[in-house]
SEKOL-286247 format. One line per field, with one value per atom (N, C-alpha, C, O, CB): atom name; residue number from 1; z, y, x. Coordinates in nm, 3 decimals. Glycine has a CB too. Layout:
N
atom	c(CA; ...)
seq	c(NUM; ...)
w	c(Z; ...)
v	c(Y; ...)
u	c(X; ...)
! end
This chain:
64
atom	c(N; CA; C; O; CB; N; CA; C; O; CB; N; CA; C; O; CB; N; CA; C; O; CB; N; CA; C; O; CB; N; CA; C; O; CB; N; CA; C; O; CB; N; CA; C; O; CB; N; CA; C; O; CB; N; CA; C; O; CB; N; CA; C; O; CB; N; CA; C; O; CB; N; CA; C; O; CB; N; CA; C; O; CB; N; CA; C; O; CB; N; CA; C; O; CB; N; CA; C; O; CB; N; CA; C; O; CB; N; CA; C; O; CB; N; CA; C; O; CB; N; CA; C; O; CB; N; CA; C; O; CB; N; CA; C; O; CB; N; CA; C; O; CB; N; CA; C; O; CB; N; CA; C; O; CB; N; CA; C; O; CB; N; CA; C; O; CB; N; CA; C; O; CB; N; CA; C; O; CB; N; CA; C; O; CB; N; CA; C; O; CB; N; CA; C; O; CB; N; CA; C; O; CB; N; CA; C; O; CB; N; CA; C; O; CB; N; CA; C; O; CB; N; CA; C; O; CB; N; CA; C; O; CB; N; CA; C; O; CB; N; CA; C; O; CB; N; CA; C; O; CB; N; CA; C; O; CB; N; CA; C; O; CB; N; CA; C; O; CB; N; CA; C; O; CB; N; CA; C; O; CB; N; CA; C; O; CB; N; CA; C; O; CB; N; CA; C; O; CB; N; CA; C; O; CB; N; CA; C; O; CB; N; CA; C; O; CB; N; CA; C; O; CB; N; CA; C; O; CB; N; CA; C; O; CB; N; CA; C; O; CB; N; CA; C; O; CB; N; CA; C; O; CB; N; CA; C; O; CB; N; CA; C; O; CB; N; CA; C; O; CB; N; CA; C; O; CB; N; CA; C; O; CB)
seq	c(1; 1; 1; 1; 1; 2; 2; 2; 2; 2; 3; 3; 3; 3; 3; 4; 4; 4; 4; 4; 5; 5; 5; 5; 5; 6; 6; 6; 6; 6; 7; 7; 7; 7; 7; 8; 8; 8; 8; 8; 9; 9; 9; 9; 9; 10; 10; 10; 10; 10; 11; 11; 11; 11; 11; 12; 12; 12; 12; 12; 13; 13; 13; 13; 13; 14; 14; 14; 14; 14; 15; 15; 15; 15; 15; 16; 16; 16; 16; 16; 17; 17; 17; 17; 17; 18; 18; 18; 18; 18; 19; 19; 19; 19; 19; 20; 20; 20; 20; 20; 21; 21; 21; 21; 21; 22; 22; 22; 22; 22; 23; 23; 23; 23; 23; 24; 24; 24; 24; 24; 25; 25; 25; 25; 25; 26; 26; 26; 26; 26; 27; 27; 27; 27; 27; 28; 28; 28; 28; 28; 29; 29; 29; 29; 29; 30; 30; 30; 30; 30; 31; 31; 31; 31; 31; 32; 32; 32; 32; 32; 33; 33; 33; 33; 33; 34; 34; 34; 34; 34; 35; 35; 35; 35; 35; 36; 36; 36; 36; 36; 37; 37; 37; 37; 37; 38; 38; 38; 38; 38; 39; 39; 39; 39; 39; 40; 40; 40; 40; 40; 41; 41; 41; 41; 41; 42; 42; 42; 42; 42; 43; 43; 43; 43; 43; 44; 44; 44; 44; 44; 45; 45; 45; 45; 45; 46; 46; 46; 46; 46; 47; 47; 47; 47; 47; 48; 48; 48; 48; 48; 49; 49; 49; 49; 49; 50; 50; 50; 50; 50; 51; 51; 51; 51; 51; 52; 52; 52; 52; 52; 53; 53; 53; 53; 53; 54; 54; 54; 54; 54; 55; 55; 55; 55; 55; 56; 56; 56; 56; 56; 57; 57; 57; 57; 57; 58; 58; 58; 58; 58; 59; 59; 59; 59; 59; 60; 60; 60; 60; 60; 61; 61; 61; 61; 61; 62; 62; 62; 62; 62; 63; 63; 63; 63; 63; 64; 64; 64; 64; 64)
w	c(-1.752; -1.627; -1.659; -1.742; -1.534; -1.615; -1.627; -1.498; -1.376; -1.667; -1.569; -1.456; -1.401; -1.489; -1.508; -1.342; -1.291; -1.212; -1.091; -1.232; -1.340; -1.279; -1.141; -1.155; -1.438; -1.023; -0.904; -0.952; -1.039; -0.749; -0.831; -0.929; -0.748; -0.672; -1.194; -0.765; -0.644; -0.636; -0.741; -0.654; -0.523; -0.518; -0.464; -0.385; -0.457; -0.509; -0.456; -0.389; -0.437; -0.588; -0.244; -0.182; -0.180; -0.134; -0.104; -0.226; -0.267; -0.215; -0.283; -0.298; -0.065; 0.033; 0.026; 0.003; 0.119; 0.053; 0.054; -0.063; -0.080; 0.146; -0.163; -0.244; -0.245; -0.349; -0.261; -0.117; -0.113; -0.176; -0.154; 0.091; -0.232; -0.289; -0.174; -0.069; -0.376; -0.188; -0.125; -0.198; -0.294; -0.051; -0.120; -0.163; -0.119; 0.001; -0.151; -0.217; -0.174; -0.187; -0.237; -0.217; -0.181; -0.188; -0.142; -0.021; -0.130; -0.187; -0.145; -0.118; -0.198; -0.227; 0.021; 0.066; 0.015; 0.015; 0.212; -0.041; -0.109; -0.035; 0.087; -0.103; -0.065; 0.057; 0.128; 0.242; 0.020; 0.080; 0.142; 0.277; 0.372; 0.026; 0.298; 0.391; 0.455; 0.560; 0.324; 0.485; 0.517; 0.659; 0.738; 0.459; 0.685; 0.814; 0.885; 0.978; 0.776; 0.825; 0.881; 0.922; 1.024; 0.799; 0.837; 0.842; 0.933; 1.030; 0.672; 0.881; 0.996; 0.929; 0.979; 1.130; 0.791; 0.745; 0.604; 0.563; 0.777; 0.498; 0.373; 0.275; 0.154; 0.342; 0.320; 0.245; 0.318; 0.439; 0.233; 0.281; 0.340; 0.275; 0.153; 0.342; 0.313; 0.276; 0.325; 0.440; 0.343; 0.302; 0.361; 0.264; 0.143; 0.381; 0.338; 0.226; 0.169; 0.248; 0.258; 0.054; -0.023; 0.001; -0.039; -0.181; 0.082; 0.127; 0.028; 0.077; 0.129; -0.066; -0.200; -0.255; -0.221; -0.321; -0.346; -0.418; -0.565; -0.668; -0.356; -0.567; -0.706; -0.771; -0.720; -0.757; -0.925; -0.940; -0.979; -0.941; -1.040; -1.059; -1.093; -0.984; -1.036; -1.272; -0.862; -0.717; -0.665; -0.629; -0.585; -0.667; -0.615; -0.721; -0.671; -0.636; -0.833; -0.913; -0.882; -0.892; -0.972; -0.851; -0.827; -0.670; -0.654; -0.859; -0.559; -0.436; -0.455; -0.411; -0.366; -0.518; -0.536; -0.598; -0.565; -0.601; -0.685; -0.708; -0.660; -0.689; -0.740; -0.556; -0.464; -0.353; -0.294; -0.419; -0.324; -0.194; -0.259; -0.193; -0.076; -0.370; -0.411; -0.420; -0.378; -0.568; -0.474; -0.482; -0.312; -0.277; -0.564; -0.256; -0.107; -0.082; -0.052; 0.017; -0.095; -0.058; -0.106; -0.047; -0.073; -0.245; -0.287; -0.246; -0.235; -0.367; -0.222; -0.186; -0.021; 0.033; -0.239; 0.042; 0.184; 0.166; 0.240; 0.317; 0.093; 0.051; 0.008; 0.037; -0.057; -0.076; -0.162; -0.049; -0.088; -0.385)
v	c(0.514; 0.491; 0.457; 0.529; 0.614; 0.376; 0.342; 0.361; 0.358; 0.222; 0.378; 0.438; 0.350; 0.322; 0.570; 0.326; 0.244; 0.264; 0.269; 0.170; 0.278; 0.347; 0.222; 0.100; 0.349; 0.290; 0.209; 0.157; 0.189; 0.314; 0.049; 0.004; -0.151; -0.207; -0.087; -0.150; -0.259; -0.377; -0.440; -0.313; -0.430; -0.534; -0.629; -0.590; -0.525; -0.765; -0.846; -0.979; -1.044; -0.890; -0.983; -1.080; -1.229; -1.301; -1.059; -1.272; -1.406; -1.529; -1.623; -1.444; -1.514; -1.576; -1.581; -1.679; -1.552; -1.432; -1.387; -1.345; -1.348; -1.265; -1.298; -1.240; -1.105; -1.046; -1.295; -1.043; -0.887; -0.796; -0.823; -0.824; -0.718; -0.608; -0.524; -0.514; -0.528; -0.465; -0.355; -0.228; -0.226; -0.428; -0.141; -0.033; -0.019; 0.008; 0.065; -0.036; -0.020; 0.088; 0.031; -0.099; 0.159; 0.303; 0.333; 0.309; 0.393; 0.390; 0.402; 0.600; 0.688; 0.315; 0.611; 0.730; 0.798; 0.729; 0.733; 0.957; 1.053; 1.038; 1.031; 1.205; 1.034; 1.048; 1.142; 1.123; 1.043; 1.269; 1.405; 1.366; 1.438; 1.530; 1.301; 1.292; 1.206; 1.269; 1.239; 1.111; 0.985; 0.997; 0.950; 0.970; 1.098; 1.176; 1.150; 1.076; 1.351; 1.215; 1.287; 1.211; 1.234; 1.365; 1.085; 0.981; 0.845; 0.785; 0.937; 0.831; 0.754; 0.577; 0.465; 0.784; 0.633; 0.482; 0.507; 0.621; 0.392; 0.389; 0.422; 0.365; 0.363; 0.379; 0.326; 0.232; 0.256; 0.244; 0.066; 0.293; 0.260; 0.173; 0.189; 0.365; 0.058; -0.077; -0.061; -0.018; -0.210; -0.071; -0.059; -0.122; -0.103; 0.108; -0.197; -0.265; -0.237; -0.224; -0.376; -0.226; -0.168; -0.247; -0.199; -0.182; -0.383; -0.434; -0.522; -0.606; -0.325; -0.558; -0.604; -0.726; -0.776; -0.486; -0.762; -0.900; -0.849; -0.900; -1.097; -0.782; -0.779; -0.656; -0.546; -0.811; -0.679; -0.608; -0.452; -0.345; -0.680; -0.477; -0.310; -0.292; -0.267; -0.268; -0.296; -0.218; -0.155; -0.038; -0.337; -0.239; -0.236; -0.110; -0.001; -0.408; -0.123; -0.012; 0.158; 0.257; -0.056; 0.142; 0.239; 0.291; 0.408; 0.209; 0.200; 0.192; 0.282; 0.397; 0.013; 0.212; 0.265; 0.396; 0.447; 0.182; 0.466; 0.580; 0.719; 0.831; 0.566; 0.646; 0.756; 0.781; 0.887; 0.734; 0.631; 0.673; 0.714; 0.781; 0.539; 0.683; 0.730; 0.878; 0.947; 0.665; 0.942; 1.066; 1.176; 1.290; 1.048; 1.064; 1.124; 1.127; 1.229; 1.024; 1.033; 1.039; 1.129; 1.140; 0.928; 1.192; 1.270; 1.417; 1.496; 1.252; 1.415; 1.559; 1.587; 1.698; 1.645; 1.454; 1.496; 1.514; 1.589; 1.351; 1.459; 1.487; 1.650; 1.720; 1.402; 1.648; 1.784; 1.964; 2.075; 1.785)
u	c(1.883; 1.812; 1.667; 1.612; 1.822; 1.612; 1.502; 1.378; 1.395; 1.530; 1.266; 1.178; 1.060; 0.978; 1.115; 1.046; 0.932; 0.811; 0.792; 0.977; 0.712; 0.567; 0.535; 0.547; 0.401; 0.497; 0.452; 0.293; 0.212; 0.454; 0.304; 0.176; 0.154; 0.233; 0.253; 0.010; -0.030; 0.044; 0.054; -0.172; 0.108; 0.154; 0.053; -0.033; 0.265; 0.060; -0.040; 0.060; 0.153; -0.159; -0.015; 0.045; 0.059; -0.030; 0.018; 0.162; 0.122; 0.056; 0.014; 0.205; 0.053; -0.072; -0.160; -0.231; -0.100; -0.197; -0.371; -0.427; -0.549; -0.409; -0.335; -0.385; -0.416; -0.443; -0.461; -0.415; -0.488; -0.344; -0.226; -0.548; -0.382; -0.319; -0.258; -0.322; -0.418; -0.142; -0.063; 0.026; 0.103; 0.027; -0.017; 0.054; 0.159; 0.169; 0.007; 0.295; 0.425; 0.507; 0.604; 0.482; 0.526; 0.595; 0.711; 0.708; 0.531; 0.859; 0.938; 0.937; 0.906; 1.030; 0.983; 0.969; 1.093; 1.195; 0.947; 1.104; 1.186; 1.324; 1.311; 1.123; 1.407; 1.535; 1.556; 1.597; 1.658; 1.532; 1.523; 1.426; 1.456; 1.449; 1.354; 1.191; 1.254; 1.246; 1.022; 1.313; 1.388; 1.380; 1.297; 1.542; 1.523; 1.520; 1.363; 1.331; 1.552; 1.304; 1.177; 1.096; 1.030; 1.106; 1.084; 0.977; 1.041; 0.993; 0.935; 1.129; 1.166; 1.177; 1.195; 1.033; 1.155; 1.150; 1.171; 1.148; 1.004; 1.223; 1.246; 1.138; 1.161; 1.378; 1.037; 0.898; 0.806; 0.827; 0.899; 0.694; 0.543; 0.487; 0.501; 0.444; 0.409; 0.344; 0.207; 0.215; 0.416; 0.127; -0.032; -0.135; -0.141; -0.081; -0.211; -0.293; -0.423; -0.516; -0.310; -0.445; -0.543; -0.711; -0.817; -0.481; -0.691; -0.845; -0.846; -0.921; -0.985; -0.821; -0.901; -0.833; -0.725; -0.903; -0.916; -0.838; -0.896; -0.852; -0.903; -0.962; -0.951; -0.906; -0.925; -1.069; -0.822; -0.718; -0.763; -0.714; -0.631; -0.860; -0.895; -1.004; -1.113; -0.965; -1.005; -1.048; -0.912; -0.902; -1.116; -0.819; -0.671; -0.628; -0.599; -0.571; -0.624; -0.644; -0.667; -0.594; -0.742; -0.767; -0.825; -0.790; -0.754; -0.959; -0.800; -0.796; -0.622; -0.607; -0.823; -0.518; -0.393; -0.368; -0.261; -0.331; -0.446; -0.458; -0.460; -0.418; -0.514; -0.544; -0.593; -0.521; -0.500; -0.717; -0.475; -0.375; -0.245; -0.165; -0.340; -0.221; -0.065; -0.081; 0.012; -0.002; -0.198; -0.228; -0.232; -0.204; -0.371; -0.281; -0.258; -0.102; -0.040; -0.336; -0.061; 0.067; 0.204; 0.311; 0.086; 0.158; 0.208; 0.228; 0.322; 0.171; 0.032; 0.057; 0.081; 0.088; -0.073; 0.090; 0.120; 0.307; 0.370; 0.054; 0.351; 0.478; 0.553; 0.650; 0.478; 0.440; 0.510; 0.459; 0.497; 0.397)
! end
């Protein structure tokens, strides 16, 4: 099985970076959706970087 560190997606239009996240299955129920997508503001990659860090880190611990 292979694992795949998440990491900014950048849109191929605009260019702005997004945070793509697939939500736990257990939470599924709860949330009401199986992905959160939200965009990080930015075009450039190590802002997006960083910008993605923090929200993945939010997103974790609003999880756990």
């Amino acid at each position: 099985m292979t694992l795949i560190m998440p990491t900014p997606v950048k849109d191929k239009k605009s260019g702005i970076y997004y945070i793509r996240v697939r939500i736990p299955a257990d939470l599924v129920s709860t949330i009401g959706r199986h992905e959160i997508s939200k965009s990080l503001r930015t075009r450039e990659p190590s802002e997006a970087k960083e910008r993605f860090s923090a929200e993945y880190a939010a997103l974790q611990q609003r999880w756990a």
